[in-house]
N, C-alpha and C positions, 0 to 999 in steps of 0.2 A: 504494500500500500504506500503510494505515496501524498502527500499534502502539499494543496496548489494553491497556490495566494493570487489571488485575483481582485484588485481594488484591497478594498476593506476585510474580504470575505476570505477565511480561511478554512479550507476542506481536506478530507481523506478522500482519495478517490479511487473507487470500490470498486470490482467488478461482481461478478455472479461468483467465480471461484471464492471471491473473499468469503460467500456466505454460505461455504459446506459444513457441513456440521452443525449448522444453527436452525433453531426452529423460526425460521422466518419468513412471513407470510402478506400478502399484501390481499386489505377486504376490501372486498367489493363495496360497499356500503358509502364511500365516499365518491363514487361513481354519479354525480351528478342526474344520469338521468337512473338510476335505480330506485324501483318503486316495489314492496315486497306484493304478496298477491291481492291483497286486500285492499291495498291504495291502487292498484290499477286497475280494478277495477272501479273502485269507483272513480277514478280518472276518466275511464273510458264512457262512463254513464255521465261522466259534465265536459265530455271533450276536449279536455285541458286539466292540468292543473291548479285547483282554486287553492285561496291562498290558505281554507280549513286544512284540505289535503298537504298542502306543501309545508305547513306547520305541523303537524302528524308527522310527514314525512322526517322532517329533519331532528325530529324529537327520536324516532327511531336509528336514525343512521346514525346520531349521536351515539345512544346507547351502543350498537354494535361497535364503533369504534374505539369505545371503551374496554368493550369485551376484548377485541382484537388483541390493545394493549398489555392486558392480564395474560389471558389465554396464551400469544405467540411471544417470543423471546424477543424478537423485533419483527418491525411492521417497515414496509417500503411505501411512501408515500408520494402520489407523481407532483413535480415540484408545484403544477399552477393551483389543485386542492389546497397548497398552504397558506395561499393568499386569498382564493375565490371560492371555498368552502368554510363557511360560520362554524361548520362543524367542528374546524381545526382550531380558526385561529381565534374564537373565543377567547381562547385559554390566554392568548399572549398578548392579545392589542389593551389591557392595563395591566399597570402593576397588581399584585396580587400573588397568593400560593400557586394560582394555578400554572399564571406565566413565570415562575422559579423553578415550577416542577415541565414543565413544556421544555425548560432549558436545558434541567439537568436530562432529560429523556431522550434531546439533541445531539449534546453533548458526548452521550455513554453511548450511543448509535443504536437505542434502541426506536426511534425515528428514523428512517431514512429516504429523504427527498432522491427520487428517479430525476435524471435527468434525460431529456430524449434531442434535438439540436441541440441547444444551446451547452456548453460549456459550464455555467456558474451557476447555484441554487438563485442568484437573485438577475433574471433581466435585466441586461441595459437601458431599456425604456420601457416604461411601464406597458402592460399588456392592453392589445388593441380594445378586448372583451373590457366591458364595464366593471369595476373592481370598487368594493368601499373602503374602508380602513382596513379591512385585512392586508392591500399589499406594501401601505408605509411600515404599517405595524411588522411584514413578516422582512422586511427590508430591515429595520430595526435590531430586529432580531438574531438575522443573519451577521450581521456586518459585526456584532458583537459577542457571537457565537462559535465557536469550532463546531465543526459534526463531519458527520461522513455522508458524501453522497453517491450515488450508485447512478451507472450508464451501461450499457449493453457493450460498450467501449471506448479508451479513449484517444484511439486512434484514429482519426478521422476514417481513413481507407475503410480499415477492421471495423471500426462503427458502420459504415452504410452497408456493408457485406451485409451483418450481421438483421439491419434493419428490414433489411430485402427477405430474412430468412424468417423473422418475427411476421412480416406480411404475408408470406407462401404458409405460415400456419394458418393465420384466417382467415385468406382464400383458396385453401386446403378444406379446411370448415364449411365452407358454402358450399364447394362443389359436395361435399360430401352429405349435405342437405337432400340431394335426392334420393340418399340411399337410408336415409331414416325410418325405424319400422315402426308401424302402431302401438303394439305390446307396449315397448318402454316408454311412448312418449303416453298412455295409457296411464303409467307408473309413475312419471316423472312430472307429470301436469296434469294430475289429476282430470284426466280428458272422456268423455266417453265414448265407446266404442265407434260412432257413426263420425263422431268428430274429429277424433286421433286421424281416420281413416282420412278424414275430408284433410287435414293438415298434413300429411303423408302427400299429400297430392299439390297441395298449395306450396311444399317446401320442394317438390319437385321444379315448379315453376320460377321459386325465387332463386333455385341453384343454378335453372339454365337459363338466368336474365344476368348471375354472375359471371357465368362462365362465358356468355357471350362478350363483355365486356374484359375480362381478363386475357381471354384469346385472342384481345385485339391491341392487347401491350394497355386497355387503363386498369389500373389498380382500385379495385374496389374498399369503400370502407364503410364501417358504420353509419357514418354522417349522408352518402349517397345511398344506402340503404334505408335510413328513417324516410328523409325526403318521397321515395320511391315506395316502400311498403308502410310506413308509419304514420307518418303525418301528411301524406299525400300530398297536391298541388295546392301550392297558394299558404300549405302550414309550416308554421313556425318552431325547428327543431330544438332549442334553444330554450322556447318560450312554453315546450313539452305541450306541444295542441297536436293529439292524437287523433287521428281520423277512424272512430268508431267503425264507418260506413266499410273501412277499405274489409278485406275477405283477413279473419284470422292474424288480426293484430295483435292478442295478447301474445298466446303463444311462440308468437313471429319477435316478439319481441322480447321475450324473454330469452329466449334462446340467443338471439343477437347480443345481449346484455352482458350474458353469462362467460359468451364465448370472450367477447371484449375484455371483462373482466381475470378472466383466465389466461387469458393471452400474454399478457407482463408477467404474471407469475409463470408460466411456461417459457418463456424467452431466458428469466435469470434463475429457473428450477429450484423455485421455491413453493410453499404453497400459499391457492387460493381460498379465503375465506368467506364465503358466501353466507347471507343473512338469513335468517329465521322467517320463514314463510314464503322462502322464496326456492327457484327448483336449485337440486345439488348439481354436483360437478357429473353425477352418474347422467342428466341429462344430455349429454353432450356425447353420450354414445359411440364413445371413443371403446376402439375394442381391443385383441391383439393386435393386430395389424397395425393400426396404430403409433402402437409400445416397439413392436420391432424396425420401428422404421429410426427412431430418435436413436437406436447403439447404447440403450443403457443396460445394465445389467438383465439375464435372462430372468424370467421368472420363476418362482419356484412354485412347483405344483402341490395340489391337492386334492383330497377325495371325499367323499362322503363319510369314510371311516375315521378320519380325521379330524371332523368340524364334530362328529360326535364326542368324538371319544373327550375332545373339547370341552363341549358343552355338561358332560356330567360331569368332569373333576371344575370347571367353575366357581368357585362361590364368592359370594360378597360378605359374606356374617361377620366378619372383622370390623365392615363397615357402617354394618344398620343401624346402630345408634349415629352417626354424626347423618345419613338420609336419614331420617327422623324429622331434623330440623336445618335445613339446608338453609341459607339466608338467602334474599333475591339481591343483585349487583345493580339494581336501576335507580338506586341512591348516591352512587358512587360519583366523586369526583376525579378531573385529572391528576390533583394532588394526592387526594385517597392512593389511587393506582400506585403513581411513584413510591409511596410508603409503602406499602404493601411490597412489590417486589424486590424492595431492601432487606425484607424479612426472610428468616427460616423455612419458616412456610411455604413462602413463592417458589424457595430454591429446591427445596426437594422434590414441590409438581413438575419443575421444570425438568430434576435430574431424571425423574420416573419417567415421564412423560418422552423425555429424547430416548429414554432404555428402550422405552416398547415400541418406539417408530422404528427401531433402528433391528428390529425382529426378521425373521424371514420365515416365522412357523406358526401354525395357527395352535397349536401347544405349548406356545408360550405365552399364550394370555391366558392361562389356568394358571401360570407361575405365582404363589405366594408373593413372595418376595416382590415380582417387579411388573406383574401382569397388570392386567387389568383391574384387578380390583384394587390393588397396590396405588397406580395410578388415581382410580375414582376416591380411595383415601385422603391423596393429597391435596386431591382439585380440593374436596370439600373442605379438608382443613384450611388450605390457604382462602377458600369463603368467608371462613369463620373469623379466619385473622381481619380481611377485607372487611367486616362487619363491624368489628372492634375498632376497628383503626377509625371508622367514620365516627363513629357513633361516637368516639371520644373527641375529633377534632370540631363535632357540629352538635354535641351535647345535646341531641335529640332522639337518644335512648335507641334501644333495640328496633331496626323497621321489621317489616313480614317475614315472616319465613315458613319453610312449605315444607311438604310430605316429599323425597327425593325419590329417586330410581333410576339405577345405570341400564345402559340399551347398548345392545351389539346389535349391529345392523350388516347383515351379510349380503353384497349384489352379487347376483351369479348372472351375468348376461343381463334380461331385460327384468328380472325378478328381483326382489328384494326380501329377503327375511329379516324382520325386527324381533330381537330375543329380547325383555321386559322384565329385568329382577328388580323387585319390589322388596322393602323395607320388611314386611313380614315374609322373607325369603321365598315367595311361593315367583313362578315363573311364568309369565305372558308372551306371548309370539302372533305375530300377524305378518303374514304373505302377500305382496302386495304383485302382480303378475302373476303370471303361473309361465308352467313349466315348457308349458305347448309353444311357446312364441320364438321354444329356441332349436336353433338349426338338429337336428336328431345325429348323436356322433361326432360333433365340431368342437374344437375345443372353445371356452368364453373365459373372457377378466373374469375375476373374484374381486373383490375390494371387501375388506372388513372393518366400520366406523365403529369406534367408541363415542357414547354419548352420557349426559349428565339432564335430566329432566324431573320433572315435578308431575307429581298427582294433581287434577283438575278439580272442579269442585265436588264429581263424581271421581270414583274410583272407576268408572269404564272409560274413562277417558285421560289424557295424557300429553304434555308437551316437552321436547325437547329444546333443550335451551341450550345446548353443544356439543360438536361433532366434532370429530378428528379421523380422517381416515389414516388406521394403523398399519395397516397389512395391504399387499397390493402381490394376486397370485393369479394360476388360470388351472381350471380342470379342465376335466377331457369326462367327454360326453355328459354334458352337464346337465342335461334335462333328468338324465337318469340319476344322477347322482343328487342333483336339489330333490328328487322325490323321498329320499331315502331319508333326508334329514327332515324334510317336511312328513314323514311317518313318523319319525322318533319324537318328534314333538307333539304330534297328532295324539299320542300315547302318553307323552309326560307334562306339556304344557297346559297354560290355558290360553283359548283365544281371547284378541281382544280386539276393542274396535280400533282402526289407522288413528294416527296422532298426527298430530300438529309438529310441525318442519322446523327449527330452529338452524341457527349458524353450520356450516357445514365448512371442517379444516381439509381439505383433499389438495393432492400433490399429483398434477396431469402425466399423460403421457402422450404427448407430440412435440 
């Protein structure tokens, strides 16, 4: 790493190698136009966003940006969000805890501004786009700040190579729109059958309106895509005025979101943090093929006799007293955060937590010691410290806290298994696809998410408040082999009804 002084402004300058071994992650949530399922739709029902929704909105992407903080050992953040996101720069434009702990967060590089042209986290002239006090405030900031900032390269040449290779992933993506099945997008956008089909067809259409334009040397991007499938003729992409009328906009446009948001965490191979209510990284239906084309490590296989054998040495009972009383994080502040990971607490989620990403077995999340339950331990503890640490610096006593439950979430192809350990040790699982959608004989991905979720105000019901995917494998002939594990459970589990989608931590493959 070296440090470049440019004006005022002094940096480390990072690449993607700097950040091996770190759990480093970049959320979607500060994504400008990211709207979870619920504000888009009603977006789509007022044809824009009003300023109720945009206020909803930003109250939400707050919070996940918080999460993010906690949750990932560092976050990559693209330099213009630091000035033109309220999200961010709250915390700095006055004096106060929050902009000492923004600094110290700069500083230790667990912030880290992307840079994509330009050279230096602060513009030479302020940005064309309308900006309020965020950009003197993050100018401020900068110029009195060390930190480290990250670039895909900082070689000019090696940078545009590189740029060119970041753009053939996401018009790799579109072409590959037309080969999207119903099953997953069923699964993944809660779609129904007539509809999946009917967007099967419309994604066919918007792959070969890309590919006609790619094959003619222009490069397509999100912004020529809103225009064209989003906000149609005459709308304002910008100004997020959604044209309800066009064919299959939500869906159209989640997927476009996703992909966008995934795409910088793909370029510097880290992972993408997706929000609560919104589709995971499994939508994107990336498969082996894929994974063999990026040259990164083979996958390691597995079988049905394996996720079982799994699933009965499991347990959580070490843990069921601190799920009992899990605290909620939508109190917390920027400063909170920074305290908290100064703590004991933080650092042994973190240690567990990088143990079991860094697995290749599905037998090693029964591990005592460092598995998954090991992990769900610590999350919770360092909740508990996050809880204390507020409640002492804003003297306003204990906030909510809720009934918890860890979820293993198994994708095999276009299917999902959720496995449900509950506080009174009993076990819930829910299937979400089936087995049929998958080629008969072919091998498919595995992905295995650890989560951390709450009892609703029924016990049939259930939400996940965060994912991590831990494991990343592929079986062979997988329809046969998800049936085997959906019997064993058929036999030991109880069903339960689908849950509500929280944050989702996945690490791509293209």
């Amino acid at each position: 790493m070296a440090t470049h002084h440019e004006g005022d402004v002094s940096f480390e300058q990072l690449i993607a190698g700097d950040l091996a071994k770190t759990i480093t992650a970049v959320p979607q949530s500060l994504d400008n136009q990211w709207l979870d399922d619920e504000l888009l739709a009603a977006t789509l029902r007022a044809g824009r966003v009003t300023r109720a929704i945009g206020d909803e909105q930003q109250r939400r992407a707050r919070r996940e940006y918080l999460r993010a903080l906690l949750n990932a050992e560092k976050i990559v953040v693209n330099r213009a969000y630091l000035y033109n996101s309220r999200i961010v720069y709250q915390d700095f434009v006055r004096d106060g805890l929050d902009r000492k702990a923004f600094r110290t967060l700069l500083t230790d590089g667990v912030i880290i501004p992307y840079l994509m042209d330009e050279t230096s986290p602060v513009p030479q002239a302020p940005p064309a786009f309308q900006v309020t006090d965020g950009f003197q405030g993050w100018r401020e900031i900068a110029e009195t700040t060390p930190m480290s900032c990250l670039r895909l390269a900082w070689d000019d040449s090696a940078y545009s190579e590189l740029v060119v290779q970041m753009s053939d992933g996401f018009e790799n993506f579109l072409t590959r729109l037309g080969k999207f099945r119903a099953p997953a997008l069923r699964r993944d956008l809660g779609l129904g059958e007539e509809e999946a089909d009917a967007v099967c067809a419309h994604l066919r259409d918007v792959a070969a309106w890309s590919f006609e334009r790619t094959n003619g040397g222009i490069p397509v991007t999100r912004q020529m895509l809103y225009e064209r499938f989003i906000v149609g003729e005459g709308g304002d992409v910008a100004a997020r005025e959604y044209d309800r009328n066009l064919p299959h906009v939500a869906p159209l446009k989640q997927l476009l979101d996703l992909k966008y948001a995934t795409n910088l965490a793909d370029a510097v191979d880290v992972y993408a943090i997706t929000p609560g209510d919104s589709p995971r990284r499994t939508a994107l239906q990336e498969g082996l093929a894929d994974r063999t084309r990026t040259g990164r490590r083979t996958l390691a296989e597995t079988d049905a006799d394996q996720v079982v054998r799994m699933l009965r040495d499991l347990t959580f009972e070490n843990v069921q007293g601190l799920l009992e009383r899990v605290p909620s994080l939508d109190r917390l502040t920027l400063s909170d955060i920074c305290q908290v990971r100064a703590e004991r607490e933080w650092k042994v989620y973190r240690d567990r937590f990088a143990g079991l990403l860094g697995t290749t077995s599905v037998d090693d999340l029964a591990d005592e010691a460092g598995g998954a339950a090991a992990v769900t331990g610590a999350y919770v503890a360092m909740l508990e410290k996050a809880e204390e640490i507020h409640a002492a610096n804003r003297q306003d006593g204990v906030g909510r806290r809720f009934q918890g439950l860890a979820e293993l979430a198994i994708d095999i192809g276009a299917m999902t298994i959720n496995l449900v350990y509950m506080n009174d040790h009993s076990v819930g699982y829910e299937v979400i696809g089936d087995a049929a959608g998958m080629a008969l004989g072919r091998a498919a991905r595995v992905t295995v998410r650890l989560g951390l979720g709450r009892l609703l105000d029924s016990r049939a019901a259930y939400r996940i408040e965060n994912t991590a995917q831990i494991l990343d494998m592929r079986m062979e002939d997988p329809a046969r082999e998800a049936q085997k594990i959906i019997d064993h459970l058929a036999r030991h589990g109880t069903p339960l009804r689908p849950s509500q989608s929280g944050p989702d931590q996945s690490i791509g493959v293209e």
